[in-house]
N, C-alpha and C positions, 0 to 999 in steps of 0.2 A: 413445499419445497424446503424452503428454515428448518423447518421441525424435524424434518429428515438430517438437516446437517447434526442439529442440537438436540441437546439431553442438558436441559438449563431449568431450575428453581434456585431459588436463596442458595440452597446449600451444596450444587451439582453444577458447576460448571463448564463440565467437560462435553468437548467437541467430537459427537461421535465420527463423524465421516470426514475426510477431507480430499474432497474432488482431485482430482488432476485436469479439471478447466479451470484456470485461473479465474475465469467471469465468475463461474459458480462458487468458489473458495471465497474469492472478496465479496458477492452478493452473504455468505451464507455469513464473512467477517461483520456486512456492515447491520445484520439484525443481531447478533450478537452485541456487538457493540450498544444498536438501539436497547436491547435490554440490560445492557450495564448501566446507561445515562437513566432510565427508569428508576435502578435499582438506587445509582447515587443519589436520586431525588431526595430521598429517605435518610440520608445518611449525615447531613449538616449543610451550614453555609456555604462552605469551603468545597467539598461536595459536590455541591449544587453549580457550582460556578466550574470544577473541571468535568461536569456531566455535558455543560453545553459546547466547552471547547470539544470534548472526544469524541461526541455524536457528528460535531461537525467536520474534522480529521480523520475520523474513523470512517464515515459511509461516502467519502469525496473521494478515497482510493477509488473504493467499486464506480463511481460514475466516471473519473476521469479514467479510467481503464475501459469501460464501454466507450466512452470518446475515444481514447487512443487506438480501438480498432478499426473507428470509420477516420481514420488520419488520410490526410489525401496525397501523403509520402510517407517513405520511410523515415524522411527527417521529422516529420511532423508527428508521426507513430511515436519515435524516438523521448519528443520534446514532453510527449502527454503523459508516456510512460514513466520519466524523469517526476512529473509531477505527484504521480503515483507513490511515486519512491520518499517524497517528501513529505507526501501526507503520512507514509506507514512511518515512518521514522517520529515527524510528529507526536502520533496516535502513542506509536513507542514510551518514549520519555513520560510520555502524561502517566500511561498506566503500572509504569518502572518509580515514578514520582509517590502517587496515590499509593502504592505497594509499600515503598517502603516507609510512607508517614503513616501505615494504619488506615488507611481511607478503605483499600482493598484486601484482603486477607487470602491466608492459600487459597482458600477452596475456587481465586479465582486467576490463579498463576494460568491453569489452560490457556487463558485468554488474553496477557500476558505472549505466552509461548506462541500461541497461534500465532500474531503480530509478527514479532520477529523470526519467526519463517518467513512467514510472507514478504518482510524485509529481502532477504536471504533472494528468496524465488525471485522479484523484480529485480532485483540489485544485479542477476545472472542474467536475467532476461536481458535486459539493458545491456551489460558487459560483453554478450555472445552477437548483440544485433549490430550486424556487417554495416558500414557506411554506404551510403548512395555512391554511385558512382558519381564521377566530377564529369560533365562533359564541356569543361573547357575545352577552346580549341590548344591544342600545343602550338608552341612558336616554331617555326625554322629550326632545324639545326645550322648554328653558325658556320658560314664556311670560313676557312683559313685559306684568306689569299694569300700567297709571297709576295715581298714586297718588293721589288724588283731593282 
């Protein structure tokens, strides 16, 4: 299923496919990601230490997105989703960070761009999804006695 999303070696970054099921888009995000934190292994100290933050920001979108589907409200759908949005944001800066100190180079901007779509897509998702309805009860409408 990955392999199908990705066209990834050292020097090919690029994401061939990109779902329109978000499950499958952030699934296909979080093995990509899994092989950029491989890749950083390789790359230094410094490296090595934002491979273990991005693996773990990067593939918590996709799980908290499977959690947000079995949410047992709309509120709770909502709240999972949010976390979604933090993690991509997250995963964001790290790999926006790593880019521009030389840690990551073009050939892995795809990956990069992938993210901030994905940003993009939840951030809509979230912004489009209607509020629960309230079922308080309403009060009385007050009546106006005269006062005599």
């Amino acid at each position: 299923m990955a392999s199908s999303l990705l066209c990834m070696n050292n020097q090919d970054w690029t994401i061939k496919s990109k779902p329109y099921d978000l499950r499958l888009r952030l699934f296909g995000f979080a093995c990509v990601i899994t092989r950029l934190a491989q890749f950083l292994q390789t790359r230094g100290r410094v490296a090595v230490v934002f491979s273990e933050q991005l693996l773990k920001s990067g593939t918590s979108a996709g799980a908290n997105y499977e959690e947000a589907d079995d949410g047992s409200s709309r509120r709770d759908r909502t709240s999972k989703r949010k976390i979604v949005l933090r993690e991509l944001k997250e995963t964001s800066l790290r790999l926006r960070v790593m880019r521009e100190t030389d840690i990551l180079a073009a050939v892995h901007d795809p990956v990069i761009t992938e993210c901030e779509e994905l940003v993009k897509i939840v951030a809509t998702l979230i912004r489009k999804t209607r509020p629960e309805p309230k079922n308080r009860r309403q009060p009385p409408p007050s009546r106006s006695e005269p006062r005599g």
